[in-house]
N, C-alpha and C positions, 0 to 999 in steps of 0.2 A: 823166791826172788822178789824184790820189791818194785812195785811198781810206782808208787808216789808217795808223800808223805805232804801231810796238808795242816794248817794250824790258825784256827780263827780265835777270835778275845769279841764281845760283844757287853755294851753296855746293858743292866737289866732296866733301868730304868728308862732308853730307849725301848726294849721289849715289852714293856710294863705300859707305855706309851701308846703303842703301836695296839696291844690287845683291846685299846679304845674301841677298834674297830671289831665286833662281833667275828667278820667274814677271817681278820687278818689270822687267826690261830685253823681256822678249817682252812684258808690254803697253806701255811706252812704243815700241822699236823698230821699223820695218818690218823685214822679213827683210835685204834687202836695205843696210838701215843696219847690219844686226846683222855683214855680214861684213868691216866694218872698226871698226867700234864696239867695241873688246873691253875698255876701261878706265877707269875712272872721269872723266877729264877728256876723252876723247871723249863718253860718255856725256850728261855734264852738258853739255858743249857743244851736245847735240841738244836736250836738256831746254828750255833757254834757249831757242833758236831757236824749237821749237817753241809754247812757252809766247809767245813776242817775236808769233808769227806769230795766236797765236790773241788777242792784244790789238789783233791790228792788221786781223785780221777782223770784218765785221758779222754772222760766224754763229758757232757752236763748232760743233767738229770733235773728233771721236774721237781719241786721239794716232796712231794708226796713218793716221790719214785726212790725218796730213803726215807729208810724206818730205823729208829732208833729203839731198843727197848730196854730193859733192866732186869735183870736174872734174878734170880732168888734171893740172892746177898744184896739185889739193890744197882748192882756192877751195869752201865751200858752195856749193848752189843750193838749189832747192826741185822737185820732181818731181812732187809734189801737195802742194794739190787743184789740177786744173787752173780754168782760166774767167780767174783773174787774177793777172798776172803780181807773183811775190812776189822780191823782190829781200830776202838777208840775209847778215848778216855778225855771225860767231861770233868771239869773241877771248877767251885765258885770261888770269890775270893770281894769281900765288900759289895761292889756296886757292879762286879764283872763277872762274867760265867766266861771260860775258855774252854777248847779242845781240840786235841789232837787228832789224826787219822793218820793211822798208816795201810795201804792197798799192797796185799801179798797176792801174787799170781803164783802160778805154776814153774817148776822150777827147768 
């Protein structure tokens, strides 16, 4: 069953902006995003997702409190929050990173 479907667009050179600040990537990233995350278009890429994921949730969430990560192929997933299963897919395009979330619960 689905429970929401979420969809952000983010400028990179806003996030690219924004990384001016040292603090601004440790509070949006988990640690764990931060050791392949090191550039403005991966950055913003998380940004998006995350932002996709908390439109597509029925609560908010702290930005740390979602993890975005990359499988073997490279492919996002989601590693929190757990409870329900967050299927997302991140895409660049020129000066904009997007992406989608869709939150599947229990049927």
């Amino acid at each position: 069953m689905v429970i929401g479907l979420g969809t952000d667009i983010v400028s990179i050179d806003r996030i690219r902006a924004a990384m001016g600040n040292p603090r601004f990537v440790e509070r949006i990233l988990t640690p764990a995003e931060r050791t392949f995350c090191s550039d403005a278009e991966s950055v913003a890429g998380r940004w998006a997702a995350k932002e996709a994921i908390q439109k597509a949730l029925p609560r908010r969430l702290k930005w740390t409190d979602i993890e975005v990560l990359r499988d073997s192929r490279g492919a996002p997933y989601v590693s929190k929050p757990a409870g329900e299963q967050i299927l997302v897919s991140i895409a660049h395009e020129r000066n904009f990173a997007v992406a989608t979330a869709l939150v599947m619960g229990a049927d």
